[in-house]
C-alpha angles and dihedrals in degrees: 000000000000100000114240119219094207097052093049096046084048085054096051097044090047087044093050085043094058087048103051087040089051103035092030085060085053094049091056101051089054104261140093114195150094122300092228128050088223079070084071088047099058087044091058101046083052092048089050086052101037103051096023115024099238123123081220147135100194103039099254099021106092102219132180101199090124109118084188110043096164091054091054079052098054091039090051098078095054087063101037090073095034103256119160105276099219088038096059098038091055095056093039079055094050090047095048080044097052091053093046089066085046103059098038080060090060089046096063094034087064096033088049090039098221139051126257142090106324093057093050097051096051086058084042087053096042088060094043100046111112101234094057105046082053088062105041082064098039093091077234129141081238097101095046096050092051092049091054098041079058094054096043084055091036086046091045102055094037086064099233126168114300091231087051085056104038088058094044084051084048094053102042075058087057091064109037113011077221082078099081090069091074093051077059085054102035095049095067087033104054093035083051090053100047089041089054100052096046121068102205089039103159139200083243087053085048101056089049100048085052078041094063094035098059097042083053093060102046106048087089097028102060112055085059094047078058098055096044087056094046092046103038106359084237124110093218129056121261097259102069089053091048092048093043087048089042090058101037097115084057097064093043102047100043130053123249103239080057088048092049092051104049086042085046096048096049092075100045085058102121135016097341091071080085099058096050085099094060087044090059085045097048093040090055093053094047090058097041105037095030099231114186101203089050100044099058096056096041090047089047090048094050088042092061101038088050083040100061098026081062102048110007102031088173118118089172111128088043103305079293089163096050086038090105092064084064098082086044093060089036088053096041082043093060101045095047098045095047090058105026113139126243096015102134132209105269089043087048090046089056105046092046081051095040097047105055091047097050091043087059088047095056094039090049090040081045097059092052094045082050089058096048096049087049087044084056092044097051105036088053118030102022089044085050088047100049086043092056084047092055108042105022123077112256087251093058113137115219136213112196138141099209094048103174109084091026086057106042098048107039093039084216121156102251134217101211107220089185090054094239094132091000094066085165088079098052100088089053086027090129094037105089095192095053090045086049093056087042087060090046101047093056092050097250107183096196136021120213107197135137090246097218076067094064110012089163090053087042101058101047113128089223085072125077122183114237094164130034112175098230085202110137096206102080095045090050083056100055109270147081139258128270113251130188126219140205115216114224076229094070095069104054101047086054088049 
């Protein structure tokens, strides 16, 4: 594909645009930070490897509570030579977002099978939906792992060699475990696609072409597969067996076709609604008429969204685990809806008028939703976390279930009660009193929760609050303060 220098200038101003319209909200609430505490996780983890060396939360202890490995890699530089952390994470989010734009382009432009404008609009829309500007700017592995589902796809139906695919799968693994669905996608699809195109294509030919795939992915996968068993004798991180754990009630107590919808329904919030029309339309012909460049993205879409309605069923934080979904239906949207039957002209004319519009009302709602989640984040758990800094000894063991912030800010050893970097409590993770004698057991001096979290924690006598966050924010939303704790343990240890 001959690169264009208009398109990608167009890319990098949308993509800066994005940035000064998001951060520049923030900014103007007060704060500078990151919309999720599991921003301040990852952070951590990169400061541990950047400036010592260590895959670790708590500096000595080798943890693989990372979901996103390959983010921390990729973190860790920046503090390795002591650049601003936020400061360096938002421009590596407006580049991944940038290119973003830039392969969904390629994507249509394969999927539409020519250039102009339509191509160009759906990469435009892909860097001014809401949900993914958030999470350009969330400090979050988000953006990464939709720019490389994206290259695996591009990659795919470019045809390009089985072992370049396999490591671009790996490495989209790296980022989210969930990646390594779209290894299960891309393996029939990439061997279809050689053997098409090859007369003689052979079954010895076949073998070698999964060979390579699958060497391909796992040259960076395993090493970390290694270290997962080492650490913790489990293939996966900690944290995809605490959330499951965490959420277990939910499984069991709704049904599965309730699960899919509310998980299917987070990512059409916004402009695309309109384009779920032109979904229904594109799906159809992908089905009927088998074509390749709309059935990856329609079966990856349908993966994640099964995916998580079968083992995470939250949409809470704006639906940010099923927001990769989000370029697939954009992409499947666009298609359909161009070449939709029976749309006439007046109902065409409005859509290409409504959709725009509604695409700049969201991106502009979104950066203010993206200042008050940073305002939370910061008002509660990075205040908690300065205040433990402040006012607790440097040897201060922590008991918290958000550890980011916490984390981050006061460089306390923690105590995970949602079994993240604690694995020990995931097997008790929804039972207060055992988590309290946990806490016990390993000598924690204060205790960092949102009480309504925990109400039966929060009312032991043996707790007894020293900090409660005032901040309003986080009550107007729906919630409660944070409040710290001091254990009566913790007395008598130091006595």
């Amino acid at each position: 594909m001959r690169i264009s220098t208009r398109p990608l200038l167009l890319f990098l101003l949308l993509a800066f645009a994005s940035g000064v319209l998001y951060l520049g909200s923030s900014v103007r609430y007060g704060f500078v930070g990151f919309p999720l505490d599991d921003a301040w996780i990852h952070q951590t983890y990169a400061r541990n490897l950047g400036q010592h060396g260590q895959l670790s939360y708590n500096l000595g202890e080798t943890s693989v509570g990372s979901t996103s490995p390959l983010w921390t890699l990729l973190l860790a530089p920046l503090h390795a030579v002591g650049l601003e952390a936020r400061l360096g994470t938002y421009v590596l989010g407006a580049l991944l977002l940038f290119l973003t734009g830039w392969l969904t382009y390629g994507l249509a432009r394969k999927m539409f099978g020519e250039g102009g404008w339509v191509p160009l609009l759906t990469g435009v829309f892909c860097i001014l939906e809401w949900h993914v500007s958030w999470s350009a700017f969330s400090g979050m592995e988000t953006i990464l792992f939709i720019l490389l589902s994206l290259a695996v796809m591009e990659r795919c139906l470019t045809g390009e060699r089985p072992l370049i695919v396999g490591i671009l799968a790996g490495l989209l693994t790296l980022t989210r475990p969930e990646g390594v669905l779209l290894l299960v996608l891309v393996a029939p699809f990439a061997t279809w696609r050689r053997s098409s195109g090859h007369r003689n294509f052979t079954w010895k030919q076949l073998a070698r072409s999964m060979s390579l795939l699958v060497a391909g992915f796992a040259i960076p996968v395993l090493p970390y597969v290694a270290l997962n068993l080492q650490v913790t004798g489990n293939l996966f991180p900690n944290t995809l067996y605490a959330k499951q754990s965490e959420y277990e009630h939910l499984l069991a107590s709704v049904p599965i076709w309730v699960r899919w919808v509310r998980v299917a329904f987070a990512p059409v919030i916004g402009a695309q609604i309109l384009l779920l029309p032109g979904c229904l339309y594109a799906a159809y012909t992908a089905l009927s008429l088998r074509r390749p460049a709309l059935i990856l993205p329609l079966a990856w879409s349908l993966v994640l969204i099964t995916a998580y309605a079968l083992r995470l069923p939250v949409t809470y934080q704006h639906g940010r685990y099923i927001i990769p979904a989000i370029p697939m239906l954009v992409l499947l949207g666009v298609w359909g809806t161009r070449n939709l039957p029976y749309l006439h002209r007046i109902p065409r004319r409005v859509l290409l008028i409504s959709i725009p519009v509604l695409l700049l009302i969201f991106w502009y709602r979104g950066a203010h939703q993206y200042a008050e989640d940073v305002r939370i984040i910061d008002s509660e758990l990075k205040a908690a976390g300065l205040w433990l800094a402040d006012h607790t000894p440097s040897h201060a063991i922590i008991g918290a279930h958000d550890i980011g912030a916490v984390g981050y800010f006061s460089q306390r050893y923690l105590v995970d009660t949602a079994g993240l970097i604690t694995p020990e409590v995931i097997p008790f993770i929804g039972d207060e009193q055992r988590v309290l004698a946990f806490l016990e057991a390993r000598k924690v001096e204060y205790v960092v929760i949102f009480p309504s979290w925990y109400p039966k924690i929060a009312s032991d006598p043996r707790l007894s609050p020293v900090y409660r966050s005032t901040a309003p924010w986080v009550v107007a939303a729906g919630g409660d303060n944070v409040v710290i704790y001091g254990t009566a343990w913790r007395a008598s240890s130091s006595s």
